[in-house]
N, C-alpha and C positions, 0 to 999 in steps of 0.2 A: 504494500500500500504506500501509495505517495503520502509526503508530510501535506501537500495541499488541501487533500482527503480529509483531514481529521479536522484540517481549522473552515471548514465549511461546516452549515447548520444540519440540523439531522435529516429535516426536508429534503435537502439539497444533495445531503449525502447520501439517502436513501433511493433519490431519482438518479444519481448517477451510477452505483450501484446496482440499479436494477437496471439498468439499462445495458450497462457493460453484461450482467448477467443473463438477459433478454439479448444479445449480440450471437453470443454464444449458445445459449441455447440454438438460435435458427441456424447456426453455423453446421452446432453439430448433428439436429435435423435434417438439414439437408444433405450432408454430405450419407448419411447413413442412407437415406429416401433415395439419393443418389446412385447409390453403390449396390442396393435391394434391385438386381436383376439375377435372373438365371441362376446360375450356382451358391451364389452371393446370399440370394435372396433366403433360396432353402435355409443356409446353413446359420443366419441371423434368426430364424425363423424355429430353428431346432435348441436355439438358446433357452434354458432353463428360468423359470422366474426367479428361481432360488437364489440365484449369483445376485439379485437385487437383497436382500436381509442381510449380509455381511458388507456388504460396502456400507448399507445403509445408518448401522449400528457401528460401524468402525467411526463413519462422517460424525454422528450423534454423540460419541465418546470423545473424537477430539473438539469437536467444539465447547462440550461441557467440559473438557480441561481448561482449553484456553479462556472460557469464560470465567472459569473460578478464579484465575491469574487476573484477570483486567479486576474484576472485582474487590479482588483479596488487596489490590494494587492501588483500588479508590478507597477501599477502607481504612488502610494504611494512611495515607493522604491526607481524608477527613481524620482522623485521629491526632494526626500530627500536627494537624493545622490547630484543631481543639485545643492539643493539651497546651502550644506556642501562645493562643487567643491566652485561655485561662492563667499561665503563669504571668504571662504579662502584666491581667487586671490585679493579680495577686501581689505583683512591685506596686503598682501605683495606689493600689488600697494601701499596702503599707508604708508607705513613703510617706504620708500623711502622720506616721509617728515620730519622722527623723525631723530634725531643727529645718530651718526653713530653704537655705540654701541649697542644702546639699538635695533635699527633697525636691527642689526644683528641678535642678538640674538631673536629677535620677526619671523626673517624668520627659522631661524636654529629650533627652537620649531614648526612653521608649517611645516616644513616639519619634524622633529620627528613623528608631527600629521598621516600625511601622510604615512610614511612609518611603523605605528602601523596599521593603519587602515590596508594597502594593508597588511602586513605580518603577521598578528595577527587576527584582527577582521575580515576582508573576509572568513580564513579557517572559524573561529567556528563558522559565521553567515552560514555557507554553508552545516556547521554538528546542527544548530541550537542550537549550546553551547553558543554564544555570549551573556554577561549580560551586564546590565551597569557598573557591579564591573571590566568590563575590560578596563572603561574609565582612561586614562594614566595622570598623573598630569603633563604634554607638556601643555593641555588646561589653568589650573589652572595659572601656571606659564609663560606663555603666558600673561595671563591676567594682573597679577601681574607687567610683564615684561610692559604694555603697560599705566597702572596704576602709575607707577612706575617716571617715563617720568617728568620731567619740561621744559615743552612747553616755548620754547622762545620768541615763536609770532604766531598770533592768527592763521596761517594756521597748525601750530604745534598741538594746542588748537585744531583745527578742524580733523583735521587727528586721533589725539588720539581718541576722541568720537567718531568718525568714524569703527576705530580697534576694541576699546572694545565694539560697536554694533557688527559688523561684529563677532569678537569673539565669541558673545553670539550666535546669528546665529548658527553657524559653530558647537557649542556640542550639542545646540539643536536636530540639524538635525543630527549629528550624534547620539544624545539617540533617535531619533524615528525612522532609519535605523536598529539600534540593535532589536527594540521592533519589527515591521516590519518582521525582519528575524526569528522571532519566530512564523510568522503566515501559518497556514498549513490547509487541510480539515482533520477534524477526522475521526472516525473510524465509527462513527455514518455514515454520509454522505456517507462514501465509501460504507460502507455497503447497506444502501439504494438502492444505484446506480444501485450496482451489483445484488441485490434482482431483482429489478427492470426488468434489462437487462434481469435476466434469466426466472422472470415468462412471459414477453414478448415473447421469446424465444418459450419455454414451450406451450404458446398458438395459436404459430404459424404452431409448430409442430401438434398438436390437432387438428385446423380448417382444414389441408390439410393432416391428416394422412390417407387418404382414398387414396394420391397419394403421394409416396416417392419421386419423380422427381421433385414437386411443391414444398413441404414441405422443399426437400433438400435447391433447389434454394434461394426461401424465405429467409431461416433462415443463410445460407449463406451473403446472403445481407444484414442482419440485422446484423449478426455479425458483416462484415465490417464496419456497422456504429457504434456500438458500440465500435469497437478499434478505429476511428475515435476519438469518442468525450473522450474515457479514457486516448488518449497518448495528446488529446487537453488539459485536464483538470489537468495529472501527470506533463504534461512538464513546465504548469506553476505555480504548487501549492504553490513552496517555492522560492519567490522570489530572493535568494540570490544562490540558488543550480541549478544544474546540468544546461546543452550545452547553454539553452534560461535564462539566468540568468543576473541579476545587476554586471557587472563586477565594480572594482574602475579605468579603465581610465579616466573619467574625475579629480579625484583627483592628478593623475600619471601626468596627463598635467598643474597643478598650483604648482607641485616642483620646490621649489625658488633653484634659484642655489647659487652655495657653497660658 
């Protein structure tokens, strides 16, 4: 699958997909319809239906792998994002116990945090460019900033270990959102899929090429299931890209104010 494929909308992706699939299909209808004379004919004709139930459950089993992986890969994502959101509100609620200075400057670096991530790190996670060498030294200094602190009683003491836990939290989950956005199905798998879909195809066309009305039908239906499970599979391969994707509003809603 092309990178263009994912950052178009599911509509869009779903008509071009079924289309490419719908190509194909008449491609390999006709060449079978084609090649159904004489000798040909009989022997596509003496094809068992059977050979349809193992290709059919083999196509059924890798797609339900690779969907557990997209899946398992946006869950990931959203959790990452979660726990990045949640530690962050958990500095700036506490920040409110440190003196006034430092607490300023510990909110004014989370939200730097934040508006790197939403204006920086969402594009190139979304173009799959995101490293950790795009991590911003806001965290670092943050840190610093919370390290920094002479606690003047023990709730102070307590608040501050609190921040630099949370802190740590907070890059964490942001280095495993990055890594995350660089997980994708290869070219391997895609190709498989689509092997798959078209020798299915191919033997569908074979078992009923003794009747083009049946054969049509059929393979018809299967093609629709086929762009079924490919715009199921494209829409959510990269968690961070295109319409069904990990957006940063939860980070957008713990921007401390000014």
């Amino acid at each position: 699958m092309t990178d263009w494929l994912y950052h178009l909308p599911v509509v869009w992706m779903t008509l071009v997909i079924f289309a490419g699939t719908s190509i194909a299909t008449g491609v390999i209808y006709g060449v079978v319809i084609a090649l159904t004379t004489g000798g040909r004919g009989r022997a596509f004709q003496a094809m068992s239906p059977v050979m349809l139930t193992p290709l059919a459950v083999v196509f059924g089993l890798l797609v339900g792998f690779i969907a557990a992986q997209v899946w398992s890969d946006a869950d990931r994502a959203n959790a990452a994002v979660t726990r990045e959101a949640s530690a962050l509100r958990t500095v700036v609620l506490l920040a409110a116990s440190l003196p006034k200075e430092p607490a300023a400057r510990i909110r004014g670096l989370v939200r730097r945090h934040i508006q790197d991530a939403v204006n920086q790190e969402w594009p190139a996670m979304a173009r799959q460019r995101a490293t950790l060498a795009m991590i911003t030294v806001a965290d670092t200094e943050a840190l610093q900033a919370a390290l920094s602190v002479m606690p003047q009683n023990e709730a102070q003491a307590v608040a501050q270990r609190e921040i630099v836990a949370a802190l740590q939290s907070a890059l964490d989950a942001r280095r495993q959102r990055i890594v995350i956005s660089q997980s994708t199905i290869d070219g391997v798998k895609w190709t498989v899929v689509i092997l798959l879909a078209a020798l299915t195809l191919l033997t569908i066309a074979l078992v009923h090429s003794d009747n083009r009305t049946t054969a049509a039908i059929a393979m018809s239906l299967f093609a629709v299931a086929i762009t079924a499970c490919l715009v199921l599979i494209a829409s959510h391969n990269r968690p961070f890209t295109g319409e069904i994707s990990v957006g940063p509003d939860l980070l957008r809603q713990v921007i401390p104010e000014e």
